[in-house]
N, C-alpha and C positions, 0 to 999 in steps of 0.2 A: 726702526726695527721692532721694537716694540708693538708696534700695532696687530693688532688679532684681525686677521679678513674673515670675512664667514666661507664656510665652505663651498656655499652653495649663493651664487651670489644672484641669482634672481629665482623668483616665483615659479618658474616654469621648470627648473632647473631640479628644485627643492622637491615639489610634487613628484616629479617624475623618480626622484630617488625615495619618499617617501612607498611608493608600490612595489619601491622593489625590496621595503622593511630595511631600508637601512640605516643604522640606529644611528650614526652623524645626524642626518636626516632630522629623525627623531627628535633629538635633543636639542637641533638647533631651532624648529620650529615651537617645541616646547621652551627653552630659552625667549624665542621671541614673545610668545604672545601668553605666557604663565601669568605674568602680574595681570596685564586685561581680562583675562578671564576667569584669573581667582575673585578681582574686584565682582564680576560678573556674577558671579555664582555666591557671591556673601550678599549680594544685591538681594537676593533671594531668600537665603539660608539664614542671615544673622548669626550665623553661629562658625569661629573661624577654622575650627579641625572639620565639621562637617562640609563646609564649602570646600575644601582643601582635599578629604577625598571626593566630592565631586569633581570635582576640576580634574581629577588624576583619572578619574573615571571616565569622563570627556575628552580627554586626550588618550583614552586607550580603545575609545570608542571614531577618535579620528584617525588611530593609524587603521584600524582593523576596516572604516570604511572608505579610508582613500580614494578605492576604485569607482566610488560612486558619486565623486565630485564629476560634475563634469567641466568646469574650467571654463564655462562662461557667464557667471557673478563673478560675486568678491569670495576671496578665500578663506579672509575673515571672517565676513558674512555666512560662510558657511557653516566657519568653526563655528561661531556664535551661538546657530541654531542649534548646534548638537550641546554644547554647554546647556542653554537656555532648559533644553528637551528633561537633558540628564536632573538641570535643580527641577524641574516641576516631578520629575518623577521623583526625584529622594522626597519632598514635600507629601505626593501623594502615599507614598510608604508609609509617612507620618503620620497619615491621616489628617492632618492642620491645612490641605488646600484650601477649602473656601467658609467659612464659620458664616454660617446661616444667621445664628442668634446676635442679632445686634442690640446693641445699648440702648436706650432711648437718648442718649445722648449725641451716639453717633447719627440718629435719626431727624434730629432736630436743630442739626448744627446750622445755624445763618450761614447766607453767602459774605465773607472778611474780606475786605480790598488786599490787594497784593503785598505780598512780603518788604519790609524794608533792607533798604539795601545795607543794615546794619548785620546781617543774618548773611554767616559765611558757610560754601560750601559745602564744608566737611559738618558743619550746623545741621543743614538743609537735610543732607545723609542720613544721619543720624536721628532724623523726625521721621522719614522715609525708612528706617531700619523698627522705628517704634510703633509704625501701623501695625493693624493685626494682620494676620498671614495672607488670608484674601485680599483685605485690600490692595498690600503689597504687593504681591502677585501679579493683581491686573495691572498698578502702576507700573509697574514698572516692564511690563509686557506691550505694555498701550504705551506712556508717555515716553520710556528711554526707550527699549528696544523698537518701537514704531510697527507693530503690529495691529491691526483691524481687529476692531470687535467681532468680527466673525471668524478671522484665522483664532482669536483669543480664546473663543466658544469651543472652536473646534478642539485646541489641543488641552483646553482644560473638561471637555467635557460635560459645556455647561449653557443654558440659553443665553443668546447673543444679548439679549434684554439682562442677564443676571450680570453680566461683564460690563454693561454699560453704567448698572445701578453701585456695583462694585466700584470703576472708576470714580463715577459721580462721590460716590461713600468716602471714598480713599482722601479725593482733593478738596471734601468738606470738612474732613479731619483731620488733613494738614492744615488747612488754616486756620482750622480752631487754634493748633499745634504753633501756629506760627506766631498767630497773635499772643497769645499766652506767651512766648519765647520771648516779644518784642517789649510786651507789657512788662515782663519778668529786666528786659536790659534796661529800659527808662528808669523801672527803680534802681536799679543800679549804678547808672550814672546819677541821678539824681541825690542820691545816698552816698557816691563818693563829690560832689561837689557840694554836698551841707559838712560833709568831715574836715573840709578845709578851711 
């Protein structure tokens, strides 16, 4: 008796209540996909009250355009894009989308062989949360969301060659980022197995 059913218990079901603003609807679509899309939008932001109204702002921008799904993609894939849309524009607000002036460092970073599989996750995250605004940006436009260098161009407003050198930039300095990470646990272990 205890079990909670959802109201609306398929996709089809939900949408169609969704246009007619009904706040079950609402909440329960919100319910579903808030964690996914807050992850989403910190993916971008780093910063967790500002991702947190973005997200609220993307879900008030999916009830308001319900009518213009049209129901043949994914519904997530939809929601996605309007999250995606809303983090590059708080970004753009900020002014911090794409930083022109790079380091000489970031310039000249060697190509590093692949991460070890010492380097978890929420690690990985975390190196990706410490690029600078642009790089991250594109990464994660390009390599998680799965977007083309030209749809990338298009919505940041920028040439498809700046998106690409951005990428390139971004995964030259995670693996600086990485090896440094890796470097950093070898002394580690190293240091706790001389302590014994």
């Amino acid at each position: 008796m205890g079990r909670i059913l959802s109201l609306f218990s398929n996709e089809s079901q939900l949408i169609k209540a969704l246009r007619k603003e009904d706040p079950k609807a609402q909440r329960q679509l919100y319910d579903k996909y808030s964690a996914r899309m807050l992850a989403l939008c910190f993916r971008y932001i780093c910063d967790d009250m500002a991702a947190e109204d973005v997200m609220v702002e993307g879900f008030l921008k999916v009830f308001a355009k319900i009518a213009q799904f049209s129901e043949e993609g994914s519904f997530e894939g939809w929601i996605r894009r309007i999250m995606v849309n809303e983090a590059l524009g708080y970004l753009r607000k900020q002014k911090r989308i794409l930083e022109d002036t790079l380091s000489d460092e970031a310039n000249n970073i060697p190509d590093y062989a692949q991460a070890d599989k010492n380097l978890e996750t929420q690690e990985l995250l975390a190196l990706i949360e410490a690029l600078p605004t642009g790089y991250r940006t594109v990464f994660n436009l390009y390599a998680i969301e799965g977007y083309s260098h030209i749809e990338i161009a298009e919505m940041l407003g920028i040439a498809e060659s700046t998106s690409k050198s951005q990428l390139h930039r971004a995964r030259a300095m995670l693996q600086k980022m990485v090896l440094d990470w890796e470097n950093d646990f070898k002394k580690k272990v190293e240091y706790e197995k001389a302590s014994y």
